[in-house]
VEXDREN-2710 file (C-alpha; in Angstrom, 1 decimal):
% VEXDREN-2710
k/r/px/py/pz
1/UNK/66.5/89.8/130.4
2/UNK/65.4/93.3/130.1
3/UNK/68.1/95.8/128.2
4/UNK/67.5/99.9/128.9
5/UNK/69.5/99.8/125.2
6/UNK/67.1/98.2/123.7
7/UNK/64.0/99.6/125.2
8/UNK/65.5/103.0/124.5
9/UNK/65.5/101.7/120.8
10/UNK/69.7/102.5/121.0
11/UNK/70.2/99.2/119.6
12/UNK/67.9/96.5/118.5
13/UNK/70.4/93.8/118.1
14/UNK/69.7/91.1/120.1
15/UNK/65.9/90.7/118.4
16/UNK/64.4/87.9/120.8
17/UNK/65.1/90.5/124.1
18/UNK/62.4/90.4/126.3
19/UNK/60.9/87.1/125.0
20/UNK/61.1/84.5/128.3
21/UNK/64.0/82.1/127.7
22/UNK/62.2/79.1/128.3
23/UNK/60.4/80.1/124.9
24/UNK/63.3/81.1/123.1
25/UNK/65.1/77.9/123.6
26/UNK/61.9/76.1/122.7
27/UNK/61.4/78.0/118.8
28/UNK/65.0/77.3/118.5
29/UNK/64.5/73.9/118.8
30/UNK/61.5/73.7/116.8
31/UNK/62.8/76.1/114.3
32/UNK/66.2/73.3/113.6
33/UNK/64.0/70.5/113.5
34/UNK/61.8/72.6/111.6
35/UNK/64.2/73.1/109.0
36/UNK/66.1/69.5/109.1
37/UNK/62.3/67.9/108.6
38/UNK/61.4/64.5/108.8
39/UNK/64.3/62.5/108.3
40/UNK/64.3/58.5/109.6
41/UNK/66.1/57.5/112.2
42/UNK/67.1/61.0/113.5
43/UNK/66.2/61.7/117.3
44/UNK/66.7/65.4/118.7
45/UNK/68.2/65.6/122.5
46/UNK/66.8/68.4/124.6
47/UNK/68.5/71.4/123.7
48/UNK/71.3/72.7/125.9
49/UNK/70.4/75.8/127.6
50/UNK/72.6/78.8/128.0
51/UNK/72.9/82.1/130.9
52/UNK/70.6/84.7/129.7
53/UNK/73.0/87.5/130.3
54/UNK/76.8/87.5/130.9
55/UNK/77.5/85.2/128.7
56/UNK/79.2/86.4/125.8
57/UNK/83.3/86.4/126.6
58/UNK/84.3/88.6/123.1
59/UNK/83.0/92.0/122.4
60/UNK/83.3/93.6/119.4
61/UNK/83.1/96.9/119.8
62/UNK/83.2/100.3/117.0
63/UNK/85.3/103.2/118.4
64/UNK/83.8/106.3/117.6
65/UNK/83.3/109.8/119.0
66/UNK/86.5/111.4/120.0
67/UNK/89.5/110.8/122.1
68/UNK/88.6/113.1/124.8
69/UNK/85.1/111.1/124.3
70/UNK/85.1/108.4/123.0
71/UNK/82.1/105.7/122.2
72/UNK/82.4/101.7/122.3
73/UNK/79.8/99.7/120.9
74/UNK/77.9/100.4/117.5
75/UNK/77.3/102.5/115.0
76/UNK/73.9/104.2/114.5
77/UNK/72.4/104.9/110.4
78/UNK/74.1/108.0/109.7
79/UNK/77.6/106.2/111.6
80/UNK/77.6/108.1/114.4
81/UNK/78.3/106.1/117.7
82/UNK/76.4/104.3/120.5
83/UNK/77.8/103.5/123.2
84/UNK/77.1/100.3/124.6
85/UNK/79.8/99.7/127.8
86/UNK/76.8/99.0/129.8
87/UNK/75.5/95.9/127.4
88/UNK/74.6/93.1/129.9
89/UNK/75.8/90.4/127.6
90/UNK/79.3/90.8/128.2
91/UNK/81.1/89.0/131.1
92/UNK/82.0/90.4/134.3
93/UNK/85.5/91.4/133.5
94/UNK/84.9/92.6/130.0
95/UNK/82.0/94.6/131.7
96/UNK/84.5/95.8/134.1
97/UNK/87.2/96.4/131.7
98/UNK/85.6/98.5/129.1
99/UNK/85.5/101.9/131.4
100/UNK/89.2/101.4/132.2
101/UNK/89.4/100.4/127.8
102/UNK/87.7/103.9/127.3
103/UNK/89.9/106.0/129.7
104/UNK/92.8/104.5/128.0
105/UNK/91.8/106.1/124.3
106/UNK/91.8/109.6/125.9
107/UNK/94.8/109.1/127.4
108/UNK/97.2/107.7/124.6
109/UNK/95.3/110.1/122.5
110/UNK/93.9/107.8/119.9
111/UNK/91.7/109.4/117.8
112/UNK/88.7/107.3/116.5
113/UNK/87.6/106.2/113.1
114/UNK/85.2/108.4/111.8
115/UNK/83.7/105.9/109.3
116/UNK/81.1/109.0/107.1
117/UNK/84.2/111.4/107.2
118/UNK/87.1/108.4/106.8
119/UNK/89.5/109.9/108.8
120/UNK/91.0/109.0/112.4
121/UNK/93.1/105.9/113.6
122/UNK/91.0/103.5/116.0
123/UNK/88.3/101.8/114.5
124/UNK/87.8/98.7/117.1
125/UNK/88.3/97.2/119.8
126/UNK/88.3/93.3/120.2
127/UNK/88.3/92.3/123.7
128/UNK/88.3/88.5/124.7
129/UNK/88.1/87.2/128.8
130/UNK/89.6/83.9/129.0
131/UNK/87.3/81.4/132.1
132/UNK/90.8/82.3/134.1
133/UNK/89.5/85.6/133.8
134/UNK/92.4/87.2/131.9
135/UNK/91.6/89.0/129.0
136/UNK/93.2/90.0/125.2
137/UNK/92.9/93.1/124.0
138/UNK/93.0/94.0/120.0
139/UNK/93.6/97.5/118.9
140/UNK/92.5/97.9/114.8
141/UNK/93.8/100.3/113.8
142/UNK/94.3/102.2/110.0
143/UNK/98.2/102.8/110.6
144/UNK/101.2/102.1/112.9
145/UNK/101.9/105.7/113.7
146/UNK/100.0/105.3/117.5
147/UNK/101.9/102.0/118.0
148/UNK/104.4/104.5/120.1
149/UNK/101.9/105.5/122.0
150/UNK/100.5/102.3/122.5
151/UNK/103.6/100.5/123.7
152/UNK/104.2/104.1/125.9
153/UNK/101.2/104.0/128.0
154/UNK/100.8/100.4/128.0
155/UNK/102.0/99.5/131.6
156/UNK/99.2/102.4/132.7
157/UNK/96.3/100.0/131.3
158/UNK/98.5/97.2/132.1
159/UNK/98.0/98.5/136.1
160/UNK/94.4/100.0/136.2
161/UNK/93.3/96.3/134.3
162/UNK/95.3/94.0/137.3
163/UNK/92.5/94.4/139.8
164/UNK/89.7/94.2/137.5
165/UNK/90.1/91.6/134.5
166/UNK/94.5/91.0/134.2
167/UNK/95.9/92.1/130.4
168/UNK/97.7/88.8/129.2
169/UNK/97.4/89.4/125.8
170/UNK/97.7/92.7/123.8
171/UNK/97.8/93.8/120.0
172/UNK/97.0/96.1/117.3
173/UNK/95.9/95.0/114.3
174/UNK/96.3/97.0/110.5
175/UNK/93.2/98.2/108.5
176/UNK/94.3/100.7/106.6
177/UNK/91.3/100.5/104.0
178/UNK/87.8/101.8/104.1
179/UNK/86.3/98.7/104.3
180/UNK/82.9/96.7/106.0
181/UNK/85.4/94.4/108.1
182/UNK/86.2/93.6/111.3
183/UNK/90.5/92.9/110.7
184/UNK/92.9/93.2/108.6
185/UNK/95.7/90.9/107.8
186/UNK/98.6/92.2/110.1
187/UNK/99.1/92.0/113.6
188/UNK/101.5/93.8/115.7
189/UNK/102.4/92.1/119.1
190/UNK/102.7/94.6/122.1
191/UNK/103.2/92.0/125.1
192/UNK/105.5/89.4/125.2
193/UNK/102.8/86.5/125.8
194/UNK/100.5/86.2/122.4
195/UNK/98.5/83.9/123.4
196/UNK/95.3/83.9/125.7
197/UNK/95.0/80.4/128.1
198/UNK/90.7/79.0/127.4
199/UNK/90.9/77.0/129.8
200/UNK/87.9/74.2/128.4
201/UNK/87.0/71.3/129.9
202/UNK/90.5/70.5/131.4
203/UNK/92.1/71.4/128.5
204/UNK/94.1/74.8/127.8
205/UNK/93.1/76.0/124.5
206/UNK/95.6/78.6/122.9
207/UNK/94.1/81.2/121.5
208/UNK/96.6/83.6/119.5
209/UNK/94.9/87.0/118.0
210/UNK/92.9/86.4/114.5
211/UNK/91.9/82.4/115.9
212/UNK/88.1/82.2/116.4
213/UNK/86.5/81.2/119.0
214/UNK/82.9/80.4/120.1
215/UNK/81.4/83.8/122.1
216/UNK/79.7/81.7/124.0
217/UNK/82.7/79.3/126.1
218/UNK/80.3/78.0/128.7
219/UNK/78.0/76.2/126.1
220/UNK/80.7/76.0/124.0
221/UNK/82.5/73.1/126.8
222/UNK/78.8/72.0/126.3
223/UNK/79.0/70.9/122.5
224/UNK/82.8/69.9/122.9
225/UNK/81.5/67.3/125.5
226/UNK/78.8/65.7/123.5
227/UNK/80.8/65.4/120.4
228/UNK/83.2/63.7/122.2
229/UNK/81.0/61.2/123.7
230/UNK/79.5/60.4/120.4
231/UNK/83.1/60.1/118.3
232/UNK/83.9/57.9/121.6
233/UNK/81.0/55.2/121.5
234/UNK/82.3/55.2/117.9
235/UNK/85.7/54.4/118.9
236/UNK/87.3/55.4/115.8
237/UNK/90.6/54.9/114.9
238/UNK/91.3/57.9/112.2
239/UNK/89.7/61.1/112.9
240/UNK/89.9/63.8/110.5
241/UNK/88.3/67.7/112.3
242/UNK/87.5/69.6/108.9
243/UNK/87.8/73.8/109.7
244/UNK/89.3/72.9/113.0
245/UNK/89.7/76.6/114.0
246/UNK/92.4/76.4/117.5
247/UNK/91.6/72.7/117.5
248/UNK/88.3/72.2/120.2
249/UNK/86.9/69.5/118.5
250/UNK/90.3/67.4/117.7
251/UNK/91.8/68.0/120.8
252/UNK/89.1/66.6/123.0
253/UNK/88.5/63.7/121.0
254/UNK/92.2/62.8/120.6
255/UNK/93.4/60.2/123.1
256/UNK/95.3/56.4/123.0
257/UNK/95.5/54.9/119.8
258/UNK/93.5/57.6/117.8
259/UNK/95.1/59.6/115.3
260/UNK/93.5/62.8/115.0
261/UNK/94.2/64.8/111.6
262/UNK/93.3/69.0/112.1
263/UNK/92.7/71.1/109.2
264/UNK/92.2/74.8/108.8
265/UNK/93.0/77.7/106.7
266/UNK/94.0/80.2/109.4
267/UNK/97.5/79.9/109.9
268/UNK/96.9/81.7/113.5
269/UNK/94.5/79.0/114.5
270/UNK/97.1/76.2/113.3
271/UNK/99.6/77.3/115.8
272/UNK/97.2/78.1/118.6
273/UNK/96.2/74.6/117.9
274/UNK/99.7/72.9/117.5
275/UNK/101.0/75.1/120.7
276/UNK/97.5/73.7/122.6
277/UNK/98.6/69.5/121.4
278/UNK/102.1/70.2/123.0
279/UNK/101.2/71.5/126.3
280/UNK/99.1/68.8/126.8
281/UNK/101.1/66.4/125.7
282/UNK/98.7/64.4/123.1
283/UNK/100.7/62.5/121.0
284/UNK/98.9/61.4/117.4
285/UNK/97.4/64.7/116.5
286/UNK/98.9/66.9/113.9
287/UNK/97.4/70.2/112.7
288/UNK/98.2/71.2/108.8
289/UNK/97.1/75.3/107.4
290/UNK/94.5/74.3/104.5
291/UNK/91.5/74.7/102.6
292/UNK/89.1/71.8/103.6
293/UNK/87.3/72.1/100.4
294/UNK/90.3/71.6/98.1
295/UNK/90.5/68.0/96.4
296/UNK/94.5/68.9/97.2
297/UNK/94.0/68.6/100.5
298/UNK/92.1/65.5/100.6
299/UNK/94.9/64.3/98.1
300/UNK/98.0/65.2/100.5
301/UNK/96.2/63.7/103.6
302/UNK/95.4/60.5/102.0
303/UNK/97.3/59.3/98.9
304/UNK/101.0/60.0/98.4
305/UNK/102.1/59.5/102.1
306/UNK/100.3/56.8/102.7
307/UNK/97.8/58.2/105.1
308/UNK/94.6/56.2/105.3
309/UNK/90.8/57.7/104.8
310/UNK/89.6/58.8/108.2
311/UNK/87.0/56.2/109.6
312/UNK/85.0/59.8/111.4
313/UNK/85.0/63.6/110.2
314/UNK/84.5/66.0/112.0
315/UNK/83.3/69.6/110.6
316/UNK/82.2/72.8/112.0
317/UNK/82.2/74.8/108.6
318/UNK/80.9/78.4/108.4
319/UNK/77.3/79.6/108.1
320/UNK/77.3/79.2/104.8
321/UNK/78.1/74.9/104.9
322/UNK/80.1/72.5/103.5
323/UNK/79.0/73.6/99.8
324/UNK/78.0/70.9/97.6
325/UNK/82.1/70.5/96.6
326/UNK/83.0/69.3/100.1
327/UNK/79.2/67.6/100.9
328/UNK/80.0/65.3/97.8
329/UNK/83.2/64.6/98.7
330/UNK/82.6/63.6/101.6
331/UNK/79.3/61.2/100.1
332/UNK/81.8/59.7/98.1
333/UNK/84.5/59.3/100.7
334/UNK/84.2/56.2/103.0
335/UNK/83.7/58.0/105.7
336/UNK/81.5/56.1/108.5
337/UNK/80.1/58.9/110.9
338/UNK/80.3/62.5/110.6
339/UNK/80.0/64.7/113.4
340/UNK/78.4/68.4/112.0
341/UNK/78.6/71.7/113.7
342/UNK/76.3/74.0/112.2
343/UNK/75.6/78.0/113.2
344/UNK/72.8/77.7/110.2
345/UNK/70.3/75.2/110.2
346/UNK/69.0/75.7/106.5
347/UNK/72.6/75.5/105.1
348/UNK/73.1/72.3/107.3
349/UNK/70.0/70.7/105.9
350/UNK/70.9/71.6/102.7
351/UNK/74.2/69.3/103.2
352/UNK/72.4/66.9/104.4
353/UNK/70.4/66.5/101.2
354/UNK/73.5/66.8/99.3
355/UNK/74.6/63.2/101.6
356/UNK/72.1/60.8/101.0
357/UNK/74.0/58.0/102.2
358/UNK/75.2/60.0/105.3
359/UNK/72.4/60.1/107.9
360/UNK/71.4/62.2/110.5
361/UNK/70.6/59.9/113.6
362/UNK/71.1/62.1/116.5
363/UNK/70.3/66.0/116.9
364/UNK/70.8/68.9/119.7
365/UNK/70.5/72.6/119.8
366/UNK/73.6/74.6/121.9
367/UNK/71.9/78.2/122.9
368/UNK/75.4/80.0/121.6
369/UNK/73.6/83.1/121.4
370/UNK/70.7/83.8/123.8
371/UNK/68.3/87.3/122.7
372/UNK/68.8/86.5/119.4
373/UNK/67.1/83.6/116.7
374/UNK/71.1/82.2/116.3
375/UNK/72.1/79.1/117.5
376/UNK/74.4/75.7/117.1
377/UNK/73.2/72.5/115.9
378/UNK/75.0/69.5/116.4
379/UNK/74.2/66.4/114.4
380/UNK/75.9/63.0/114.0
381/UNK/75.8/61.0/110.6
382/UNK/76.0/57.3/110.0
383/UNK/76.8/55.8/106.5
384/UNK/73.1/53.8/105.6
END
């Protein structure tokens, strides 16, 4: 993939651009069995390739400039803006919309963030495409006083969007502080529908604003798939999915006879997950608002209510791991097979070490994030 960004030194994100993908997905396969090691019994899968470009359905993009002129993309040393509505990673219709996003600040007059000076409203926006090709758009902004204007000229982005990527879901979110975040805590509703349809695999996917998601949906459908044949051939009857975000792992494993437990401290995620198990009518799988880590929540799922210890867990934890907290836990637990997600190969090996008993005896890189050294690593474990 070539990048005039990146050749223009504009922005040096995606550090692997230029490098052939054939060797890209080759050092990141040797780099995660690289950093797993020699372990007995494990055997790596090829690794599941990804599009080059066009491939990444969220953008997360800093407003800056002004409102006559505004900039979406990043932020250069001195936190000035570059604008990146040309990046070739995006999807067609968040390539498409992003003009039409831009000509929408100018006209409700939003002014954006000026991060050195700390003054203005808009700071980003966070646009999602759904594979229907629909698309939610998130307005962060440091107060409610453009919300009027918002909801006033709505129906104009509402119309220019219909022929290019259709608005199904729209928000603003509350930052007010001067802070190194993406969010903030609040979120403001400005269409009826709050949730965006993923459709993945057969399965619609609710995704409600502040629920993560993979960027990548596409390979995403990819690791959903092989987790779900491995939890299959181990036919198990408990399942338990451990920071189960909007529920991709437990809802594609549920089925007859399989109670599937999901567990996750957004409480957006929760009920993009719940609202997901009604609509497609998957009876045995409940979805609770916790900490995974907390011997509380172990304690309520298992103990007083009778529930019994899952027989496979499922966890997709963040890049830092499991910590050793949850990785002894689980050692201890008597758990037969779990099923790890990682984004971080040295803090999944790491775990690994902390679960001697827990083996690794199958391995496969997902290609999440193509120009760049990132990527997924799916493992299952089996009790020695």
């Amino acid at each position: 993939m070539q990048c005039d960004y990146f050749d223009a030194w504009r922005c040096r994100s995606c550090t692997l651009m230029g490098r052939p993908y054939a060797a890209q997905l080759a050092d990141k396969d040797r780099a995660a069995r690289d950093a797993l090691g020699e372990r007995p019994g494990l055997a790596w899968l090829a690794p599941h390739a990804s599009r080059e470009s066009g491939f990444r359905t969220k953008a997360k993009m800093v407003v800056a400039g002004t409102a006559d002129a505004p900039t979406l993309g990043i932020l250069d040393a001195d936190g000035h803006g570059v604008d990146l509505q040309d990046c070739g990673l995006y999807t067609r219709g968040i390539h498409a919309a992003l003009p039409v996003l831009a000509a929408f600040v100018a006209r409700a007059r939003l002014t954006p963030y000026d991060v050195p000076a700390r003054r203005g409203e808009l700071k980003h926006l966070l646009v999602t495409e759904s594979p229907d090709g629909e698309l939610m758009v998130r307005f962060v902004l440091r107060s409610q006083e453009p919300v009027a204007r918002l909801r006033k000229h709505l129906g104009w982005l509402t119309g220019r969007l219909a022929g290019v990527a259709p608005l199904a879901v729209a928000s603003v979110n509350l930052l007010p502080e001067h802070r190194a975040v993406l969010e903030g805590e609040r979120e403001i509703a400005l269409t009826e529908a709050q949730s965006l349809r993923m459709r993945v695999n057969g399965l619609d996917l609710h995704l409600r604003p502040q629920s993560f998601f993979q960027t990548n949906t596409e390979v995403a459908a990819a690791l959903y798939r092989q987790a779900r044949s491995w939890v299959d051939a181990a036919a198990p009857a408990r399942v338990w999915d451990l920071y189960c975000g909007v529920g991709g792992f437990a809802l594609h494993v549920a089925g007859p006879g399989r109670e599937v437990t999901g567990i996750e401290v957004s409480a957006e995620a929760v009920a993009s997950a719940r609202l997901s198990a009604h609509d497609a009518g998957l009876a045995g799988v409940t979805f609770s608002a916790g900490d995974a880590t907390s011997s509380g929540t172990w304690t309520d799922l298992r103990a007083d209510d009778g529930v019994a210890a899952p027989d496979l867990v499922i966890v997709n934890p963040p890049r830092r791991g499991l910590g050793p907290e949850l990785a002894e836990r689980l050692e201890r637990s008597g758990v037969r097979r779990v099923v790890y997600s990682s984004c971080n190969p040295q803090s999944l090996a790491r775990d690994l070490d902390a679960m001697a008993t827990l083996r690794p005896v199958r391995g496969q890189v997902f290609d999440m994030f193509p120009q760049t050294g990132h990527a997924e690593v799916l493992t299952l474990l089996e009790r020695a």
